[in-house]
C-alpha positions, 0 to 999 in steps of 0.5 A: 203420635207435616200435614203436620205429619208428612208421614201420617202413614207410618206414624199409624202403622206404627201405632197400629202394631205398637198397640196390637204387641201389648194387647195380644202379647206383652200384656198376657206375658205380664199375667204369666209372669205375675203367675209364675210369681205367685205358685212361686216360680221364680226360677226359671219361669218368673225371671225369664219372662220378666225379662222379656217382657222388660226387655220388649217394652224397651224396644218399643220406648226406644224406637218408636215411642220416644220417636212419636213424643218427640215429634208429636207431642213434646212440642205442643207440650212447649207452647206449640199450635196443638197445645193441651187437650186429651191429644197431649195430655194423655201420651204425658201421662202414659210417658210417666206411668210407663217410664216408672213401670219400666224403672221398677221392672229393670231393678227388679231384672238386674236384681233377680240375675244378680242376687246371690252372684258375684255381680250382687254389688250390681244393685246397691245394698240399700235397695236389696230386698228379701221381700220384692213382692210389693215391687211386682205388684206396683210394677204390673199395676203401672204397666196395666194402666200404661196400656190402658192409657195407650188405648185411650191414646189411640182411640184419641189420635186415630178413631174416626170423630177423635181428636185427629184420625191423623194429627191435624193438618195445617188450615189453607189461608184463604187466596187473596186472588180475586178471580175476574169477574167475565166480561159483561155482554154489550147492549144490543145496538139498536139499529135506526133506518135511515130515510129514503133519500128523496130524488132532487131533479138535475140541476141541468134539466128543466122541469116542463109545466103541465100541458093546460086546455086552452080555452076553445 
């Protein structure tokens, strides 16, 4: 298949349609194609549908898968942080599976526009072949298993509990900001009652002494 993908999005969507093409057309087209070759139906039948089921597959290579590997898969394959797992390992294999499945549809292609024509010398005389049967069948032998491997693709990168419902976002670094502690609540201050302050006689005043009985 950046967060680490900054367009996780798309790269889904593209996975999403990429997925659906081969399961619901190029896959089917595959068997009619194998069809046609064996009620040999070679012309015009086999031919054009090899062709644009070659043709597709390389549409998609180009402009999206090669893309996606690029991107997501090729630098973990190198040392990066999401290195190894079924998450890289598995588009690897796909890539080599679908790169000799396409090699082996393009001969075939080129061989079947060219043969008994002028562009005959197109493909060279060692690899003209009266008998190209075996090479269609390893041919759409390679291109089942890539798709199955796609599929195993998809349910890895994208199924809930697989190994990344969007390839794996980089982990936040714990802040080393430590928040303030609040303030604490002072002690109650105790409040003391002062003395009654006691009343001193006037200096100036004199104190008169208690009236006595005198005695009769």
């Amino acid at each position: 298949m950046d967060s680490i993908l900054s367009n996780a999005p798309d790269a889904r969507l593209a996975s999403d349609v990429t997925l659906l093409l081969f399961i619901f057309v190029l896959v089917p087209a595959m068997l009619l194609g194998f069809s046609f070759a064996r009620g040999k139906k070679f012309r015009p039948h086999h031919k054009y549908t090899m062709t644009l089921v070659t043709i597709s597959i390389w549409a998609l290579v180009l402009f999206v898968m090669v893309a996606s590997y690029g991107r997501w898969v090729a630098p973990a394959e190198l040392g990066g942080p999401f290195s190894g797992g079924a998450a890289h390992i598995l588009p690897t294999m796909h890539l080599i599976t679908g790169g000799v499945a396409q090699i082996l549809a393009t001969y075939l292609v080129i061989y079947m526009w060219t043969e008994r024509t002028r562009f005959q010398w197109v493909v060279p005389k060692f690899l003209q072949t009266q008998n190209i049967k075996p090479i269609m069948r390893t041919t759409l032998a390679l291109w089942l298993v890539t798709v199955a491997l796609g599929v195993g693709i998809f349910l890895t990168w994208y199924a809930p509990g697989g190994a990344t419902t969007a390839p794996p976002a980089a982990t936040e670094e714990p802040s080393a900001t430590v928040t303030a502690p609040s303030a604490t609540e002072e002690a109650p201050v105790i409040e003391t009652q002062e003395p009654v302050e006691t009343e001193e006689p006037d200096e100036g005043e004199d104190v008169e002494p208690a009236e006595t009985e005198e005695a009769d």
